[in-house]
C-alpha positions in Angstrom: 90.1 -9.2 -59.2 90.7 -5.4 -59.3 93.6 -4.0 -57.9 93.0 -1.9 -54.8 94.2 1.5 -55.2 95.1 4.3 -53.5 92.7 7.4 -51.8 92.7 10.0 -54.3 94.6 13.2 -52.9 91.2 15.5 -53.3 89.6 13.0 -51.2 90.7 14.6 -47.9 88.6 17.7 -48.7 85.2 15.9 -49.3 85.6 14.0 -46.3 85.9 16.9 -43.9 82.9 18.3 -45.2 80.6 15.7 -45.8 80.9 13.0 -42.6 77.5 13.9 -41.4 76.5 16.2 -38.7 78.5 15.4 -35.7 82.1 14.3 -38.2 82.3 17.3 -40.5 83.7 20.7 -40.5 84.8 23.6 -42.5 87.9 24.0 -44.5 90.7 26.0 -42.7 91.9 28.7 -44.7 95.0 26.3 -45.9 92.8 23.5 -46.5 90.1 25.8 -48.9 93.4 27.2 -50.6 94.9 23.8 -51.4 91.7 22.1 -52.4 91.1 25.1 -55.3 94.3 25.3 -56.5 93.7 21.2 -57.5 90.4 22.5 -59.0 92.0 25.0 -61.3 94.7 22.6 -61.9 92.3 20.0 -63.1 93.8 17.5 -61.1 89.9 16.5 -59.8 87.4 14.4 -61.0 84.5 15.9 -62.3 82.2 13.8 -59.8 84.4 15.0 -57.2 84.1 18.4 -58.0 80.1 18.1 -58.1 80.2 16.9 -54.5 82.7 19.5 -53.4 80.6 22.5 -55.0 77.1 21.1 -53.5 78.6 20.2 -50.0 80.1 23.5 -49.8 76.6 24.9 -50.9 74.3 23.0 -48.5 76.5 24.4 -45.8 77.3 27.8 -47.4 81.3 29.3 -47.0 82.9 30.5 -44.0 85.2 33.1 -44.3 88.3 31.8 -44.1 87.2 29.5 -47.2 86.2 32.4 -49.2 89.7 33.9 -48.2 91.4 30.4 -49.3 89.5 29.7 -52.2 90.1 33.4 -53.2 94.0 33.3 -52.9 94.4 30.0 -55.2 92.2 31.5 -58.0 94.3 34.8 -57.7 97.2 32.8 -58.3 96.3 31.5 -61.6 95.3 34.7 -62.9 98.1 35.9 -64.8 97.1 39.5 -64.6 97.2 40.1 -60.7 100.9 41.6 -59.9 100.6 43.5 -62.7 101.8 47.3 -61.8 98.4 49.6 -62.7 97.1 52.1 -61.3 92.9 51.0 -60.2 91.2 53.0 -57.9 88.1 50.7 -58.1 87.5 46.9 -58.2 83.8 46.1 -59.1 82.6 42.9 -60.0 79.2 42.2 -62.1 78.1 38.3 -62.1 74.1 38.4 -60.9 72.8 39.9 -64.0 69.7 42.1 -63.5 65.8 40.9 -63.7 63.7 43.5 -62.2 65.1 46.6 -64.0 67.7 47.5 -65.8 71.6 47.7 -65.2 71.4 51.5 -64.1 74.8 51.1 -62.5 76.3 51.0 -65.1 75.8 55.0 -65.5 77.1 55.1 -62.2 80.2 54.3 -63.7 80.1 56.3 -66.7 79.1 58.7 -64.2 82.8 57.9 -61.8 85.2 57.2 -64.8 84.3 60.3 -66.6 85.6 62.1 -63.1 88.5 60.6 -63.5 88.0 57.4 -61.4 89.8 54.7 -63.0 87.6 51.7 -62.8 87.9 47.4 -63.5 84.8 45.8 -63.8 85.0 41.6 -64.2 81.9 39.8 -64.4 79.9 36.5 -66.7 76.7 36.1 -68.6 74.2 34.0 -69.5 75.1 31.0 -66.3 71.0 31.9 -65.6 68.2 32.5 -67.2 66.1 35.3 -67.8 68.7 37.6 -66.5 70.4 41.0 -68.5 74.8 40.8 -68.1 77.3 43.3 -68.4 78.5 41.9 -71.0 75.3 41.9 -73.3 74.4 45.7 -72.6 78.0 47.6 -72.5 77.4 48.2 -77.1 74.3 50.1 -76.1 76.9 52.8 -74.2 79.4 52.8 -76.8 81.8 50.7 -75.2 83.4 47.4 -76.1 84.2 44.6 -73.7 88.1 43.7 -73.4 89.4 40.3 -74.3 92.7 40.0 -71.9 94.0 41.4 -69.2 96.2 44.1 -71.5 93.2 44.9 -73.8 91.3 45.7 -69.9 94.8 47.8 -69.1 94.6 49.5 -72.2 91.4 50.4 -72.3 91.6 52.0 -68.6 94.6 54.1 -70.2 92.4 55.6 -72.7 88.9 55.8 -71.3 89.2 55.2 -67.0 86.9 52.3 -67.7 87.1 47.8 -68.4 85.0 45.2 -68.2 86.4 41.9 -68.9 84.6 38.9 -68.9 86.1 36.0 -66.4 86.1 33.8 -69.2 89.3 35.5 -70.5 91.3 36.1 -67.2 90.0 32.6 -65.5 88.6 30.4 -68.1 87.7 27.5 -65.5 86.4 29.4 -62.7 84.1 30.4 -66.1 83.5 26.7 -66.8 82.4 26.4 -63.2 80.4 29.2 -63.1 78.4 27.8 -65.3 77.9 24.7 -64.1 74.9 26.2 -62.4 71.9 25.1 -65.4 73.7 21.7 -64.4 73.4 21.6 -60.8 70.2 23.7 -60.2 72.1 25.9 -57.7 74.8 28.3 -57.5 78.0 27.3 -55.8 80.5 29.1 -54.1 82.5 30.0 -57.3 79.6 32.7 -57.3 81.1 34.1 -54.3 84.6 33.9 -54.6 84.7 35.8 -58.0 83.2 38.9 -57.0 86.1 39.1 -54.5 88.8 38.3 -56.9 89.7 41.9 -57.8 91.9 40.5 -60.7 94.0 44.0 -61.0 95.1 44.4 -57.3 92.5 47.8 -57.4 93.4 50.1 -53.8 89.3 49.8 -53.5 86.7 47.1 -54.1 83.1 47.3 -54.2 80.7 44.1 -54.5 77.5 43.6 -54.1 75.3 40.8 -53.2 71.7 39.2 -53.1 70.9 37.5 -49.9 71.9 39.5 -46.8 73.9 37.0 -44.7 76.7 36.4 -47.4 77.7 40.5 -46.7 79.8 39.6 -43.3 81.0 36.5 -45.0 82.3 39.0 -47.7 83.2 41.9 -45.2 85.7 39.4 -43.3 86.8 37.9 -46.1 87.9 40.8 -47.7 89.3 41.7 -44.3 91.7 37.9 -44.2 92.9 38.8 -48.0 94.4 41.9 -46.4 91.7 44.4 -48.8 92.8 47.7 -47.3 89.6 49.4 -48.4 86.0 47.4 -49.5 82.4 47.5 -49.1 79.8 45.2 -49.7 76.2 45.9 -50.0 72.5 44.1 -51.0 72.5 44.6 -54.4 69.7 45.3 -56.7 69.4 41.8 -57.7 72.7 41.1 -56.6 74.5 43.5 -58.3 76.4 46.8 -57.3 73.6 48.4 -57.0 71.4 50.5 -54.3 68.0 50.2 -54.4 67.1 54.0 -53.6 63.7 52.8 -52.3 64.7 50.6 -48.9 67.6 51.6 -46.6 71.0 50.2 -47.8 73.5 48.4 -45.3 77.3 49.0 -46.6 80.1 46.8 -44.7 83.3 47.6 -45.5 86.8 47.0 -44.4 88.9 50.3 -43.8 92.1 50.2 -42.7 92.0 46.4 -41.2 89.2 47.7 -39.1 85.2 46.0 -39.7 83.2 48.9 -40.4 79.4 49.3 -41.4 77.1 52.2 -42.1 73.4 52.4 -43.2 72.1 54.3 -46.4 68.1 55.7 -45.7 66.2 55.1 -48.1 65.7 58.3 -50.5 62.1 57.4 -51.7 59.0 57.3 -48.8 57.4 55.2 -50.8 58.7 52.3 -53.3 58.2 52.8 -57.1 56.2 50.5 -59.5 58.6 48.3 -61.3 59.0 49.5 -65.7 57.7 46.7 -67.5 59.9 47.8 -70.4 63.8 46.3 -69.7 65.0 48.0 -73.3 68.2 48.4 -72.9 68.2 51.0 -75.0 66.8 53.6 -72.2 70.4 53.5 -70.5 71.2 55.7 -73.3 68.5 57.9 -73.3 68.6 58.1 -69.8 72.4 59.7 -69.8 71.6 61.6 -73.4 68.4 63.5 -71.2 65.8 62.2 -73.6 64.2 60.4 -71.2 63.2 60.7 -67.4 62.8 58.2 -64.2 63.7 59.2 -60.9 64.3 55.8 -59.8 66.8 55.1 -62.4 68.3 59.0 -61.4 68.4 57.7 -57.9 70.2 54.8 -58.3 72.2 56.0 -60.3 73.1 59.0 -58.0 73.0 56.6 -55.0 75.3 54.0 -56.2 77.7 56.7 -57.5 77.5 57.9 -53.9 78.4 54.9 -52.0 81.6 54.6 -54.3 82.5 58.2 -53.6 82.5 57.7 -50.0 84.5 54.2 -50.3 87.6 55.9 -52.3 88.0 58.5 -50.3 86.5 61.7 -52.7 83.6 62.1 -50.0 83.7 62.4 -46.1 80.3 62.0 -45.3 77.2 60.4 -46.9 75.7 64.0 -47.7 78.7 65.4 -49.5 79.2 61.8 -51.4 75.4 62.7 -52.3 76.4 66.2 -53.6 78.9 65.1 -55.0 77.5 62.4 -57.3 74.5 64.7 -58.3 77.2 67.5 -59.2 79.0 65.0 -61.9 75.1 63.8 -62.8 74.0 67.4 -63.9 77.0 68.4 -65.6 77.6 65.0 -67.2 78.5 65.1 -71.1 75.4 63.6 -72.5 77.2 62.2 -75.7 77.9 58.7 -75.4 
């Protein structure tokens, strides 16, 4: 006969969440912290860690587990006390579909005005989808490969991306688990509020509407003095000039929200042609769109306002079509 053995530790969390209708609960904010820092301490089974990541999606993260789960990965990330000045967190995992990543010349846009940005994101977890990662050599730039390659390249040029693979290796391993399951899990979440660098400001922005608040209050548990969170295009950072834009933030402890109108009256005919190699053009002034302007203007705007450079939603929009027309068009 087999010796009986013990309840494995991890056990405790799959319980709470998956006796049924009437027997489970959500994670307290201790309980979400202690279950991920035995995820990122591999001390799990993989079929446990299936079952966490699809219980927790069938019933979607609460704040207070977002905030939990946040705090453990933060703690493995070796980077995060590390004494830099960041004035802007923003995190790129969705990829883009529809059109192209136009906010990225939103932050061409903010760094060349002197606004030290950290951008973390991964590729390639779904298909048919255009990363960061994949498009940054079409701008010149170079992805960074550790958290003092991302320092050192904010040093010389205000601007990083660095791929979560090199900062948090298996919150990259879960994060592409997705192909696997079919879904995406709440890894998907919790990076984009990671802000690996400790940044004064953070800016995220996401695809379905309801996961905002959970963001928003989140951010507002981890003690974030100043965020916002909007519907991205395609879940990035990035506004969609043609619908109105809801930005939540967090300012000062204090919930806050403010809507966007729409710039267009009517909504544009999505470009059939994703080259990439139209961001360039775009910024160079060999090539026009006035959606691509917009968003690019629009986006800018939005981070204006959040750090601070822009009191009210008209002067952020000045002041982001100011840097756009006297932008230096070499890349």
């Amino acid at each position: 006969m087999n010796e009986l053995q013990g309840e494995h530790p991890f056990a405790e969390f799959i319980k709470i969440l998956g006796k049924g209708k009437k027997g489970s609960r959500p994670l307290t904010q201790d309980e979400a912290y202690r279950a991920m820092v035995m995820i990122l301490t591999d001390k799990v089974e993989p079929i446990q860690l299936g079952a966490f990541l699809m219980l927790m999606r069938v019933k979607e993260e609460t704040p207070e587990e977002l905030a939990g789960f946040v705090q453990a990965a933060r703690k493995s990330i070796a980077g995060h006390n590390h004494k830099v000045q960041i004035d802007l967190d923003w995190s790129s995992y969705a990829g883009k579909r529809r059109h192209l990543p136009w906010f990225l010349l939103s932050t061409l846009l903010l760094t060349e005005n002197g606004v030290r940005i950290f951008m973390h994101g991964a590729g390639g977890h779904t298909e048919g989808r255009i990363y960061t990662q994949n498009i940054l050599k079409y701008l010149g730039r170079n992805s960074a490969t550790s958290i003092d390659d991302a320092i050192k390249q904010i040093n010389e040029t205000n601007f990083s991306y660095l791929p979560l693979e090199y900062f948090c290796p298996k919150l990259y391993e879960m994060i592409n688990l997705r192909p696997i399951m079919g879904l995406r899990s709440p890894v998907h979440t919790l990076v984009r509020l990671l802000n690996p660098l400790n940044a004064s400001h953070g800016i995220q922005g996401i695809f379905h509407p309801s996961y905002r608040q959970v963001h928003q209050k989140a951010a507002l548990l981890l003690k974030q003095p100043s965020m916002a969170v909007l519907k991205g295009e395609g879940g990035e950072t990035e506004r969609n000039p043609d619908v109105d834009c809801l930005v939540q933030s967090v300012k000062k402890n204090q919930l806050d929200e403010e809507l966007w109108p729409a710039l267009f009256a009517r909504r544009h005919v999505k470009s059939e042609n994703l080259d990439p190699q139209n961001l360039a053009l775009l910024w160079q002034g060999e090539l026009s769109d006035e959606f691509a302007e917009a968003t690019i203007i629009g986006t800018a705007a939005i981070a204006l306002k959040l750090i601070g450079r822009a009191d009210t939603q008209q002067q952020a929009y000045d002041l982001a079509t100011q840097y756009w027309l006297e932008r230096q068009v070499s890349l």
